[in-house]
C-alpha positions in Angstrom: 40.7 23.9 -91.9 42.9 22.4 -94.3 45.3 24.9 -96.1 47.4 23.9 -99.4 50.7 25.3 -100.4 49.1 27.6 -103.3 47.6 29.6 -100.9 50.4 30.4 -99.2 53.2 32.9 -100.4 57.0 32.0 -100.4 58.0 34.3 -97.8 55.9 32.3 -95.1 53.1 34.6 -94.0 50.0 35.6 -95.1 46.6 35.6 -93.6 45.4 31.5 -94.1 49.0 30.5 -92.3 48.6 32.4 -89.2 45.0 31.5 -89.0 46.1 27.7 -89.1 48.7 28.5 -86.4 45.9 30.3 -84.2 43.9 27.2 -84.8 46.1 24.2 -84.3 49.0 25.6 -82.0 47.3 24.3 -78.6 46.7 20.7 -81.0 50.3 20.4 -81.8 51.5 21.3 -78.1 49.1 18.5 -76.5 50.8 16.2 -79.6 54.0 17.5 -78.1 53.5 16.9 -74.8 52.6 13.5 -75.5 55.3 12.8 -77.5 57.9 14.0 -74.5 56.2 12.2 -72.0 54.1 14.9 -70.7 57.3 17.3 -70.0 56.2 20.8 -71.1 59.5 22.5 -71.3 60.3 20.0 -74.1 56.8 20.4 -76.1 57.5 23.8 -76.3 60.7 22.9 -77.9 59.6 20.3 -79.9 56.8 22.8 -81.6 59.1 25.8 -81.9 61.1 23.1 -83.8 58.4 21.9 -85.7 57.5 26.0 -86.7 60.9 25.9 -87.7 60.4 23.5 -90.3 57.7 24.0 -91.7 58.5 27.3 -92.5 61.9 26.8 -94.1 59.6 24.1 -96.1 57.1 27.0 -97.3 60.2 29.4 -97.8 62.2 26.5 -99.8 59.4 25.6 -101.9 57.2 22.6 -101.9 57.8 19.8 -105.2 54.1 19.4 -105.0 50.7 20.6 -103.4 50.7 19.4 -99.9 48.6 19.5 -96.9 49.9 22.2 -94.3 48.2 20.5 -91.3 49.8 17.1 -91.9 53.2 18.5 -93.2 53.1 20.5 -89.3 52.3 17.1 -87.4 54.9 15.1 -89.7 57.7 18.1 -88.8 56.6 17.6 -84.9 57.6 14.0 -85.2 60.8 14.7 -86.8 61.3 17.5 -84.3 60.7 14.1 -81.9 63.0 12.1 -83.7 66.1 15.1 -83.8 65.2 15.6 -80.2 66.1 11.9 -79.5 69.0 11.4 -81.2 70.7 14.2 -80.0 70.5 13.0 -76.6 71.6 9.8 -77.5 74.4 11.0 -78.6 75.0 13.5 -75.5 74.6 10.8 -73.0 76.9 8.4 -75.5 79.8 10.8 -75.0 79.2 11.4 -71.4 79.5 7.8 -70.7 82.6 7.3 -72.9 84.1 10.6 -71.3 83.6 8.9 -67.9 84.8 5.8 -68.9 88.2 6.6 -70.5 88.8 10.1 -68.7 91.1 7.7 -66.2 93.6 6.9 -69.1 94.0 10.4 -70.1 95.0 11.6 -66.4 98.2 12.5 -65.7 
């Protein structure tokens, strides 16, 4: 079922969009498991996050007429991406915590 922005009003709900939810929420988890290497209490982040997204992209306003289904599985994959770099970035200043907390002791 593919659903289009004009169907769809601003404030995010309405009968077609929680249909599609109903419908492709057990796709996007099994997307999402894949995606975190089969860890489940990261999928469910990951398509929470995703939700997220897309709905501040309904509620913002798209430019153009998109495809819901595809804009969900491109948010899961930036949802990913976020994900990823955040804990690059955790670890990073773990490591350079360790590494120089010597220096700073009294």
């Amino acid at each position: 079922m593919t659903i289009y922005f004009n169907n769809i009003k601003k404030d995010g709900f309405s009968a077609e969009l929680e249909a599609f939810w109903r419908d492709n929420l057990g796709r996007l988890k099994g997307r999402a498991r894949n995606l975190s290497n089969g860890c489940h209490e990261k999928a469910d982040d990951l398509v929470s996050d995703a939700i997220v997204k897309v709905l501040m992209h309904i509620k913002i306003g798209p430019k153009s007429d998109c495809n819901i289904e595809a804009l969900a599985f491109l948010a899961l994959r930036h949802a990913t991406f976020d994900r990823s770099r955040q804990e690059h970035r955790r670890r990073n200043v773990q490591w350079h915590s360790r590494k120089y907390s010597h220096k700073f002791c009294g």
